[in-house]
C-alpha positions as CSV (number, residue, x, y, z in Angstrom):
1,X,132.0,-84.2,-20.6
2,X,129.0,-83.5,-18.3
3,X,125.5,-83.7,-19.9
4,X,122.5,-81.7,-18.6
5,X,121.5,-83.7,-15.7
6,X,125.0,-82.3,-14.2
7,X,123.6,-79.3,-13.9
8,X,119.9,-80.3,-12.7
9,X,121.4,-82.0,-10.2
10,X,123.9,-79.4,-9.1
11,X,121.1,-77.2,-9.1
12,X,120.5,-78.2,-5.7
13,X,123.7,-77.7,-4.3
14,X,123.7,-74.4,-5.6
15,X,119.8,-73.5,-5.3
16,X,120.5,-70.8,-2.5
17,X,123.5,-69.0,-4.4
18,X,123.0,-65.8,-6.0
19,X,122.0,-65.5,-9.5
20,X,125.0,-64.3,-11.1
21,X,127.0,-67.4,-9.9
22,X,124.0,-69.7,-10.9
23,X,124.1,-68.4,-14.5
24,X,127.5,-68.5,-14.9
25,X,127.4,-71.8,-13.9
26,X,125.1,-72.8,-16.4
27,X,127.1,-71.0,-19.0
28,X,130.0,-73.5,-17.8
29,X,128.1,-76.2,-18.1
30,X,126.2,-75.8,-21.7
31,X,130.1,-74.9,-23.2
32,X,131.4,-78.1,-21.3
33,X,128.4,-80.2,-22.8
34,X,129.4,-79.3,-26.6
35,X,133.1,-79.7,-25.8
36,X,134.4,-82.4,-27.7
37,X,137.4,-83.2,-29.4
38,X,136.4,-85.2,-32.9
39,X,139.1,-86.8,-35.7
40,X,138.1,-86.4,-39.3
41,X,137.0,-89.5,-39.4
42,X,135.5,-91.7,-36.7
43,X,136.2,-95.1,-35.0
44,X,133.1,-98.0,-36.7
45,X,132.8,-100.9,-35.1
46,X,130.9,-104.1,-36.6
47,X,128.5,-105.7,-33.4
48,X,126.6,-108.9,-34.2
49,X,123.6,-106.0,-33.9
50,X,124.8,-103.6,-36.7
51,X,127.5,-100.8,-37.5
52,X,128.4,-98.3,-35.2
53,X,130.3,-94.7,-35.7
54,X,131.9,-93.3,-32.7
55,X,134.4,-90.1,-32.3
56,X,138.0,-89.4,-31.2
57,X,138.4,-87.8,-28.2
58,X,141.5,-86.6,-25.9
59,X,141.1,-87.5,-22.2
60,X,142.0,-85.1,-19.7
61,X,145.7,-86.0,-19.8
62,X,145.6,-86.3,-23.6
63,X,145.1,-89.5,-24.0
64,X,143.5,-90.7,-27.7
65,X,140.0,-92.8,-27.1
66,X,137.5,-94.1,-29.0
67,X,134.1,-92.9,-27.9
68,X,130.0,-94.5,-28.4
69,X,127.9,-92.6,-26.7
70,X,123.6,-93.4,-27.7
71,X,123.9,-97.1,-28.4
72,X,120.3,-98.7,-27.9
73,X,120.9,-101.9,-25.3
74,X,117.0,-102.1,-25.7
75,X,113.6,-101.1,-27.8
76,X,112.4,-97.6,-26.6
77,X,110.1,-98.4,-23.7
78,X,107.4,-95.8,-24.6
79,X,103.8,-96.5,-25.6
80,X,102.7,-99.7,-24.6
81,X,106.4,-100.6,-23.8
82,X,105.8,-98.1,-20.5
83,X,106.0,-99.7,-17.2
84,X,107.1,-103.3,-18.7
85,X,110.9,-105.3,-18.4
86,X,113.2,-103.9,-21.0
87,X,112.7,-105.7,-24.5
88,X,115.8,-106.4,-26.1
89,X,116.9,-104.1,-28.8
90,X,116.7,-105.7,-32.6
91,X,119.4,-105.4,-35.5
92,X,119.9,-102.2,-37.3
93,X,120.6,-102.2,-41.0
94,X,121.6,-98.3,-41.1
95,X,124.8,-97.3,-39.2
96,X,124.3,-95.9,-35.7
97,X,125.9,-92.6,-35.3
98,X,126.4,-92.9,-31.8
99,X,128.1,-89.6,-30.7
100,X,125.1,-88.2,-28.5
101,X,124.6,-88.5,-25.0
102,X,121.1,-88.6,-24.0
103,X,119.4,-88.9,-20.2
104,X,116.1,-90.2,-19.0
105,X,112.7,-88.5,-17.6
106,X,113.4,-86.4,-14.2
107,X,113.6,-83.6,-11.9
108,X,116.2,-82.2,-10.0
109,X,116.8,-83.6,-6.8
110,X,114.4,-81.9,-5.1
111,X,111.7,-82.9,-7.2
112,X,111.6,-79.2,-8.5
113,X,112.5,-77.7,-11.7
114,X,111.7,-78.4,-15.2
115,X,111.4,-82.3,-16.1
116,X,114.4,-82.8,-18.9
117,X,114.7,-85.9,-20.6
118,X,113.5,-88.4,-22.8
119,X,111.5,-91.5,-22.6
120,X,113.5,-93.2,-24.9
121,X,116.0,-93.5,-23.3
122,X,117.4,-96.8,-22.8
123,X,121.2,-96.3,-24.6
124,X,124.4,-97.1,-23.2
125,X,128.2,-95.1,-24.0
126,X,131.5,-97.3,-24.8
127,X,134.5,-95.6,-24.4
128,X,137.8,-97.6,-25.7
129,X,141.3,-96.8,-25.2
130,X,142.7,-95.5,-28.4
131,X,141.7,-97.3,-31.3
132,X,139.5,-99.9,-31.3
133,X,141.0,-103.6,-31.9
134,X,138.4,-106.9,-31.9
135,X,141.3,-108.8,-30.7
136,X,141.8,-107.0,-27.7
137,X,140.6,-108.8,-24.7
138,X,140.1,-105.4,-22.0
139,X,138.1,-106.1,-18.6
140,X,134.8,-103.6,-18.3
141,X,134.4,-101.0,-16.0
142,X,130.3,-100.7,-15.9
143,X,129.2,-97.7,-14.3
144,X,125.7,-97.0,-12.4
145,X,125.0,-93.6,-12.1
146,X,123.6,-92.1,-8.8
147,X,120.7,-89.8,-7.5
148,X,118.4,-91.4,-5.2
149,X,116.8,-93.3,-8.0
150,X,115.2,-90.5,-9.3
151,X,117.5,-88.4,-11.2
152,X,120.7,-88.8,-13.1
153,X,122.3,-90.5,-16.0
154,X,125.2,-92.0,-17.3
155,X,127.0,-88.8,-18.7
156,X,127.5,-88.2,-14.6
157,X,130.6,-90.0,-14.6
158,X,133.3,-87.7,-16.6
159,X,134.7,-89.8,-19.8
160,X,137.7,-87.7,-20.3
161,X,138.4,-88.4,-16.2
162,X,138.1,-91.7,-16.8
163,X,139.7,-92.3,-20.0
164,X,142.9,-91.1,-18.1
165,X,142.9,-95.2,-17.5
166,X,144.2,-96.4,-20.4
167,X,143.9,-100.0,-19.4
168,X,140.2,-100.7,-19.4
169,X,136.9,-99.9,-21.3
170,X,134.8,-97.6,-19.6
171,X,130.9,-98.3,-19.9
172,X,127.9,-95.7,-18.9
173,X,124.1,-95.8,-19.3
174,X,120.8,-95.2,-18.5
175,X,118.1,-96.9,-16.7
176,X,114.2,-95.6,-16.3
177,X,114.1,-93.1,-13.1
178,X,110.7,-92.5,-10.7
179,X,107.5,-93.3,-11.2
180,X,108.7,-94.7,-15.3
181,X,111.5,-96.7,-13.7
182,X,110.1,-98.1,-10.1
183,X,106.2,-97.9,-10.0
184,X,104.8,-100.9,-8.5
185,X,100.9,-102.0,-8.5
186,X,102.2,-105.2,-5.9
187,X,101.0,-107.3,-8.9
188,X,101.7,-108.6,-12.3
189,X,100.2,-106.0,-14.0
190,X,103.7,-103.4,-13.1
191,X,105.5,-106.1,-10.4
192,X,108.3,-103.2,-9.8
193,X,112.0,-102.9,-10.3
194,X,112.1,-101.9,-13.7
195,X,115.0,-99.7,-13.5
196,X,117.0,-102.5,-11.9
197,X,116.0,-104.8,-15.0
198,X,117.3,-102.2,-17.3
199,X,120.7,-102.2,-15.5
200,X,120.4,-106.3,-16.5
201,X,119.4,-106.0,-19.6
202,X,122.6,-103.2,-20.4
203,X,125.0,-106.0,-18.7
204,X,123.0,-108.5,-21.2
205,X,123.9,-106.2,-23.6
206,X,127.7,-106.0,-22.5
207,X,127.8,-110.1,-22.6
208,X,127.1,-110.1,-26.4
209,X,128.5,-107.7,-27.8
210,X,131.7,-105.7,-25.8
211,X,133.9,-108.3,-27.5
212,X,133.3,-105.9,-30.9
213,X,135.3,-103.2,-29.1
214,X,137.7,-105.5,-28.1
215,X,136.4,-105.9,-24.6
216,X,136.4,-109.1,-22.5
217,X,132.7,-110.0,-21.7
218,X,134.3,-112.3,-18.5
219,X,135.3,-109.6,-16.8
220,X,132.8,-106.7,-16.5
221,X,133.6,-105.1,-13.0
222,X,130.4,-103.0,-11.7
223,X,130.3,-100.1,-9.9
224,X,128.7,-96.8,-8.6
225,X,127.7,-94.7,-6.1
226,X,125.0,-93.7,-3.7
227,X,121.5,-95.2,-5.4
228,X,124.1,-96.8,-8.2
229,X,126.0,-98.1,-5.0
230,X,123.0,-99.8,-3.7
231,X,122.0,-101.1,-7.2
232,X,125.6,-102.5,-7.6
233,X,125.0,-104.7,-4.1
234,X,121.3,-105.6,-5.2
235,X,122.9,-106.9,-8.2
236,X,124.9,-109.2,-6.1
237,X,121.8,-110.3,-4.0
238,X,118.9,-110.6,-7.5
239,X,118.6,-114.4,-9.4
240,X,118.5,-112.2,-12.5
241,X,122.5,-111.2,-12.4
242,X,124.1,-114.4,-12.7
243,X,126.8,-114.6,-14.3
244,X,127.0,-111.2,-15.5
245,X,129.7,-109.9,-13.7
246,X,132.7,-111.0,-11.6
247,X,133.0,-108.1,-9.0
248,X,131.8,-104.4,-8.1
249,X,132.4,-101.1,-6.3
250,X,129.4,-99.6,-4.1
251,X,130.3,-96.1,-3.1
252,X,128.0,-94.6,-0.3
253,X,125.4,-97.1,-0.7
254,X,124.2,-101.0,0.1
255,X,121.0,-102.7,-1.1
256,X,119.5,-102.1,2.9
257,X,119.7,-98.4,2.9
258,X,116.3,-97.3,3.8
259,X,115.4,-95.3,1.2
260,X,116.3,-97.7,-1.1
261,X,113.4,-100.0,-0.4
262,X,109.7,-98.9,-0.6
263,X,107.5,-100.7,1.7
264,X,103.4,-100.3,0.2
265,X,104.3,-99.2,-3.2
266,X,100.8,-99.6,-4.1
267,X,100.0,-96.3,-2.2
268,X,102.3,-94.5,-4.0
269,X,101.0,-95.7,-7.5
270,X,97.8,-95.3,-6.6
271,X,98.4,-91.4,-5.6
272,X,100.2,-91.0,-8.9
273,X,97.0,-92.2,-10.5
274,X,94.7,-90.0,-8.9
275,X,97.2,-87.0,-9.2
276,X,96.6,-87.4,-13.1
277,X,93.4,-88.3,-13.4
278,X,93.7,-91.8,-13.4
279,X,91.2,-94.6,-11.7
280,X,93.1,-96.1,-8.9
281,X,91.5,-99.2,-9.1
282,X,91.6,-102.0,-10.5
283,X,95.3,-101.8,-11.5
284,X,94.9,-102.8,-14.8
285,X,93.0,-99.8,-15.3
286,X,95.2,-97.9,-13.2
287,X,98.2,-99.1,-15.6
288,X,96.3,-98.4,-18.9
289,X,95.2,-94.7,-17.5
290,X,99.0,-93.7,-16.6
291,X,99.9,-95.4,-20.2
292,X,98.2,-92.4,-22.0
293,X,99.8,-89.8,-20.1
294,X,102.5,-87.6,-21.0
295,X,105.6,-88.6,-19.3
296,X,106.7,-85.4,-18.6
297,X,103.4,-84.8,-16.7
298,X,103.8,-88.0,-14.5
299,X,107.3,-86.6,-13.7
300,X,106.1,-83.1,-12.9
301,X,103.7,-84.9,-10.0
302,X,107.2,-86.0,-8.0
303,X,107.0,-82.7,-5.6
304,X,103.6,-84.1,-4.8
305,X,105.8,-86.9,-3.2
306,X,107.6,-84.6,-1.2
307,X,106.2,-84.1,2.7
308,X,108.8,-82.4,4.0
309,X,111.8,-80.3,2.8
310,X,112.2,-82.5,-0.2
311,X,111.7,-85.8,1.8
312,X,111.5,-88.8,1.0
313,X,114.5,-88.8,-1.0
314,X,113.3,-91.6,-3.1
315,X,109.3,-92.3,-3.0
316,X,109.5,-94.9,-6.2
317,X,112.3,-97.3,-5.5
318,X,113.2,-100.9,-5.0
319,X,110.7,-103.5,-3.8
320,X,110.3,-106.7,-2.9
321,X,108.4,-107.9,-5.8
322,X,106.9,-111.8,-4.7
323,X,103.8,-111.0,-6.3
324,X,105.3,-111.8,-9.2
325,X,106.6,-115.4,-10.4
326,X,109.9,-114.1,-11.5
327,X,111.1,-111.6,-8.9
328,X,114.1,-109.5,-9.3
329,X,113.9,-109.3,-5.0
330,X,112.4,-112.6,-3.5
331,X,112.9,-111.4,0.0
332,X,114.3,-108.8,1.7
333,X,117.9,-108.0,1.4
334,X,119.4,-108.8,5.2
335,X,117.1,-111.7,5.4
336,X,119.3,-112.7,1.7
337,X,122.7,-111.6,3.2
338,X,122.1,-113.4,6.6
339,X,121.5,-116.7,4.9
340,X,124.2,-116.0,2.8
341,X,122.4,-115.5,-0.3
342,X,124.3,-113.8,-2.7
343,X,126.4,-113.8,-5.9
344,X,130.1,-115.1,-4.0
345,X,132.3,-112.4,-5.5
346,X,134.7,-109.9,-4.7
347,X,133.1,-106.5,-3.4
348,X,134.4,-103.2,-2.2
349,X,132.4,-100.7,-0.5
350,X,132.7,-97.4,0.5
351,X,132.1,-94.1,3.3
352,X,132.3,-91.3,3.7
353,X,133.4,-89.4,6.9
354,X,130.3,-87.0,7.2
355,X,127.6,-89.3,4.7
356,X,125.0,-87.2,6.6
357,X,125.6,-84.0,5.4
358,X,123.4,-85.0,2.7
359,X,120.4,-84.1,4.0
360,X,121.5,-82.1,7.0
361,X,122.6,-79.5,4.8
362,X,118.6,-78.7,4.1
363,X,119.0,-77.1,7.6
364,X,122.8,-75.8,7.7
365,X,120.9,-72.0,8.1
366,X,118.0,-72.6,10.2
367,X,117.4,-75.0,12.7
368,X,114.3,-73.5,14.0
369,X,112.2,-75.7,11.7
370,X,113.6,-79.0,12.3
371,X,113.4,-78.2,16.3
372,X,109.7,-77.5,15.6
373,X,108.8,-80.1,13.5
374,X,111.4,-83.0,14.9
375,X,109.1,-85.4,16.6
376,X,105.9,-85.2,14.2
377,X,108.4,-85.7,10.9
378,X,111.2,-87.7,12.1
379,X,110.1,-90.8,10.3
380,X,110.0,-88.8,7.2
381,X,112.9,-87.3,7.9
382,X,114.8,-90.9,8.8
383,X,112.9,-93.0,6.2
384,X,111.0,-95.0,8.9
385,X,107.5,-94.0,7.5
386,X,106.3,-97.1,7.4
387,X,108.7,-99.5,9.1
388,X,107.3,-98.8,12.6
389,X,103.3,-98.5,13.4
390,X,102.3,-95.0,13.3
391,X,101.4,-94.9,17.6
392,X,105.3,-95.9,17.8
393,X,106.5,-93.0,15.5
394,X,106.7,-90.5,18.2
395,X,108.2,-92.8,20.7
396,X,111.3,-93.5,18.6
397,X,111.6,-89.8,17.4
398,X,111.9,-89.0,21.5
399,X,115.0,-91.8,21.9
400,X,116.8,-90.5,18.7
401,X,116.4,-87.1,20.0
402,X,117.5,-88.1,23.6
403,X,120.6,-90.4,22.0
404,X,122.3,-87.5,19.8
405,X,121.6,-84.4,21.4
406,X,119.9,-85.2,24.7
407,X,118.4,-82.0,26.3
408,X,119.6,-79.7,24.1
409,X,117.9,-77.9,20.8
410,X,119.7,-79.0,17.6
411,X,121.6,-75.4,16.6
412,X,124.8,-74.8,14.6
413,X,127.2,-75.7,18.0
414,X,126.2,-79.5,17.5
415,X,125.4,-79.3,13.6
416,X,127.7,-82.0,13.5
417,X,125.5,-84.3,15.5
418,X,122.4,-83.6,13.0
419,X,124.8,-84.7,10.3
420,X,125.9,-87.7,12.1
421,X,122.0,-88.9,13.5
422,X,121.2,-88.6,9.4
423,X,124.6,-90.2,8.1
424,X,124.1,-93.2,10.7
425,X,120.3,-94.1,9.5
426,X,120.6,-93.3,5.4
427,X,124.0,-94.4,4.8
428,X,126.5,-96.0,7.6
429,X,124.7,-98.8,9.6
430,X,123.4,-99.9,6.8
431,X,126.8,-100.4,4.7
432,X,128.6,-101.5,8.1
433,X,126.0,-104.1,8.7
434,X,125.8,-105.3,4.5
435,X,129.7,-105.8,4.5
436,X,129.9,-107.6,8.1
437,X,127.0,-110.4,6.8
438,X,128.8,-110.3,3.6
439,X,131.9,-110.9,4.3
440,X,131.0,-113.8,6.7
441,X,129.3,-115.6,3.9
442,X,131.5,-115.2,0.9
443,X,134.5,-116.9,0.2
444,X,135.8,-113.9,-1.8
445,X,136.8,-110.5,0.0
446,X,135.0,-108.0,1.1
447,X,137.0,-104.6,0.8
448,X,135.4,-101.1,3.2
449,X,137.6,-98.2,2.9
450,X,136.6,-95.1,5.0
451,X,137.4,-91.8,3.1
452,X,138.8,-89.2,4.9
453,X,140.3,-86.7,2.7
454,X,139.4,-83.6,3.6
455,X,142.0,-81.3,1.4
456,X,140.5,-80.5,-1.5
457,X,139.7,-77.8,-3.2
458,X,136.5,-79.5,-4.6
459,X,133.9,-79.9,-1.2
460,X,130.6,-81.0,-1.7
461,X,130.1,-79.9,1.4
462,X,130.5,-76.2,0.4
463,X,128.3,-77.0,-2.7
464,X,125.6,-78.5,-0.2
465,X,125.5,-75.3,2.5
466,X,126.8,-72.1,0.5
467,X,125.7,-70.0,2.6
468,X,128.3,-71.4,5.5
469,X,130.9,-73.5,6.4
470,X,130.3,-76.8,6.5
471,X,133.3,-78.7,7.5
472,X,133.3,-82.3,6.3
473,X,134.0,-85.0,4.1
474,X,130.4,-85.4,2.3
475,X,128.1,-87.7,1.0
476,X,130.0,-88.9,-2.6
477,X,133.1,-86.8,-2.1
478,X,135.5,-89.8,-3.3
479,X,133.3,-89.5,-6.2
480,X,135.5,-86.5,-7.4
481,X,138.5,-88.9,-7.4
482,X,136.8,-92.1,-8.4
483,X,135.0,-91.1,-11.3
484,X,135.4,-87.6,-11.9
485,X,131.8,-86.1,-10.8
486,X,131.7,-82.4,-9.7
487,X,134.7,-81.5,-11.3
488,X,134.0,-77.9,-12.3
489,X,137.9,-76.5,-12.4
490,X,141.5,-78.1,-12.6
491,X,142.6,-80.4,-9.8
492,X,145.2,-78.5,-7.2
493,X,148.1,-80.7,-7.2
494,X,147.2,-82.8,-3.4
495,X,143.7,-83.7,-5.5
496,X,145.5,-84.7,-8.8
497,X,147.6,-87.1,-6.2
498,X,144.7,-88.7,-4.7
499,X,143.2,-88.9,-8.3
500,X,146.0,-91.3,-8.7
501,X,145.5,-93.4,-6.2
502,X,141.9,-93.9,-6.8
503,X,143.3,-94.8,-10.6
504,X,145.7,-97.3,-9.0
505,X,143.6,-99.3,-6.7
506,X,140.7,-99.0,-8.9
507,X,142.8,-100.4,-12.0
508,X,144.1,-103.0,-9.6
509,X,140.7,-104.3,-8.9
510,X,139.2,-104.2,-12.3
511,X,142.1,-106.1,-13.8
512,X,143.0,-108.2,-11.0
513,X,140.0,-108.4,-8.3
């Protein structure tokens, strides 16, 4: 069942189709969001927190499960709970009916639209095979949704896809996007990260209580991909996930991507404050101002963030937070995985063949712009806006030009090389260079597999450039197979077999490592 972030986020694939398509696509969506398939009377479950009522549903290959979907993992972070760590949740008296999805504050992916949302937010969905036993013992696949930190929710992944596994519990969630979930002040008064402590606090969460659904709290398996990818590896490199999990999946995504990290997060806060109204200094003032404001209105300011076609991808992200006496980051994350700094357990991690064309496909139409513009925005463009001095910007710009298309104009005859120089610098030297230090420092394997399935009938790369072909395997493709994002019709028979394997080798390494 997708929830309306699906369609927020698909928005952007489909931004440049015509309207009749668009709305029908909504129609799809809206019908798919109250699809579900309840018993008489639904699966409760006693936690050490309170009572829980769930519903019956049928996966997609008819398979009975038991699902939760809106269970707090923390107290509402709204009011003076805005911009601080997660607070754990306290015992309920009254039963939870937990059979609503719900998604955090955002945008769609461009930073465009209208914000949808809540700011309470913080809930987490349980889905169990069949019924629900306490003496079951199930290892836990935990799920972190992608979208560049800024959009997205749990609901992403498709329960009834997933569910088709009948031989672990599935876990979803959400954690605080943008400005609510990664404004940083570089000091104590909002340190940073507070979307990455969320994703502790759910695993917390998981610890405690999964044993009431008959889950095995020793073996909660991670994964996710693109932003959720990189959270997964962060997890593996941050003093606050110890002994919280015992492996994880990053799809399209390591904790050194470049737009993963935000160097000078100050600047950003301190726009965000003047964009409302707000004193940008002294931060505690800055903090207090952006307290009183709506939510929604802090979201609407992300465009503002946006200096060229819809780049940066992510301008409130990670940092490394050493202002602070606790820090989720205490240094940078190659500096942690070339000393060998990390949680020593097993890790897959994944490409695709064509990563790039996500963003490429901004300019699968037009190239005139980016030929104009290359050497003045390439640092937005490749996330180096403030890794290199600003004299230097234009230097580099000149050698990346030079090193992918040398003489030549970038045009549709060597499109393919735009979406390589963007795939290289957001997503594959980055993942290469994460799983090399990694797997020289860890004991435990370090799995890459390279996706190259390029048969199916579901292409993101058609979703990304409408208006023309785009041939390639695209930036969280394998998601279609690996958690069952984007699915919009029935699988042809070649995806339904690839589906298959992803459930076998997935299985395999939740169960087994």
């Amino acid at each position: 069942m997708e929830d309306c972030y699906t369609y927020f986020y698909m928005q952007f694939y489909f931004s440049n189709l015509n309207m009749g398509l668009k709305n029908g696509l909504v129609v799809f969506l809206l019908l798919e969001l109250f699809k579900v398939n309840v018993a008489d009377n639904g699966p409760e479950v006693q936690t050490p927190l309170g009572r829980i009522r769930g519903v019956y549903k049928k996966s997609s290959e008819g398979y009975t499960y038991s699902s939760f979907e809106g269970i707090p993992y923390a107290k509402p972070p709204i009011n003076e709970l805005r911009f601080e760590e997660p607070v754990p949740v306290e015992p309920w008296k009254e039963v939870i009916d937990a059979t609503k999805s719900s998604a955090c504050p955002q945008r769609d992916i461009k930073g465009l639209g209208p914000v949808i949302g809540e700011e309470d937010c913080l809930y987490l969905n349980i889905y169990v095979p069949g019924e629900v036993d306490p003496k079951n013992s199930y290892d836990i696949h935990f799920f972190i949704h992608g979208g560049s930190l800024m959009v997205g929710s749990g609901q992403l992944a498709s329960d009834s896809f997933m569910m088709d596994n009948q031989n672990v519990i599935f876990v979803s969630f959400n954690y605080r996007l943008g400005p609510l979930g990664f404004l940083s002040t570089e000091d104590n008064e909002v340190p940073g990260n507070n979307g990455m402590k969320d994703q502790v606090m759910a695993l917390k969460w998981l610890r405690d209580n999964i044993h009431s659904f008959g889950g095995n709290p020793q073996s909660i398996t991670i994964t996710g991909f693109s932003a959720g990818g990189s959270c997964v590896h962060l997890l593996y490199l941050s003093p606050w996930s110890k002994d919280l999990f015992v492996r994880g999946i990053s799809n399209s995504g390591s904790a050194i991507s470049p737009w993963f990290l935000k160097e000078k997060p100050l600047i950003f806060a301190q726009k965000l404050a003047a964009d409302v109204g707000c004193p940008t200094s002294p931060t505690s003032a800055l903090k207090a101002c952006l307290k009183e404001k709506p939510a929604n209105l802090l979201m609407e300011q992300i465009e503002n963030f946006m200096e060229y076609v819809h780049l940066p991808m992510s301008p409130f992200g990670v940092v490394i937070d050493t202002w602070t006496n606790n820090p989720f980051l205490p240094e940078h994350p190659y500096s942690l995985l070339a000393r060998g700094k990390m949680l020593d357990l097993p890790w897959i991690v994944s490409v695709n063949r064509n990563e790039g064309i996500f963003p490429s496909a901004y300019f699968c139409t037009n190239q005139e712009g980016i030929n104009r513009d290359f050497f003045e925005k390439a640092h937005l463009l490749l996330d180096y806006n403030y890794t290199y001095p600003e004299k230097d910007r234009k230097k580099f710009a000149t050698k990346i030009k030079d090193f992918y298309f040398g003489q030549n104009d970038i045009s549709e005859e060597n499109f393919d090389k735009l979406t390589q120089m963007f795939g290289d610098r957001l997503f594959m030297s980055g993942i290469e260079i994460a799983a090399k230090l990694q797997a020289k420092a860890n004991k435990e394997s370090v799995y890459v597999y390279f996706f190259n399935y390029d048969e199916s009938t579901i292409k993101l790369a058609d979703f990304l450039c409408p208006q023309r072909k785009v041939s390639g395997v695209a930036h969280c493709q394998d998601t279609v197979f690996a958690y069952g994002c984007f699915v919009f019709h029935d699988l042809a028979e070649s995806d339904k077999h690839m589906k298959k394997i992803f459930n076998i080798f997935m299985n395999s390494f939740i169960t087994k490592g």
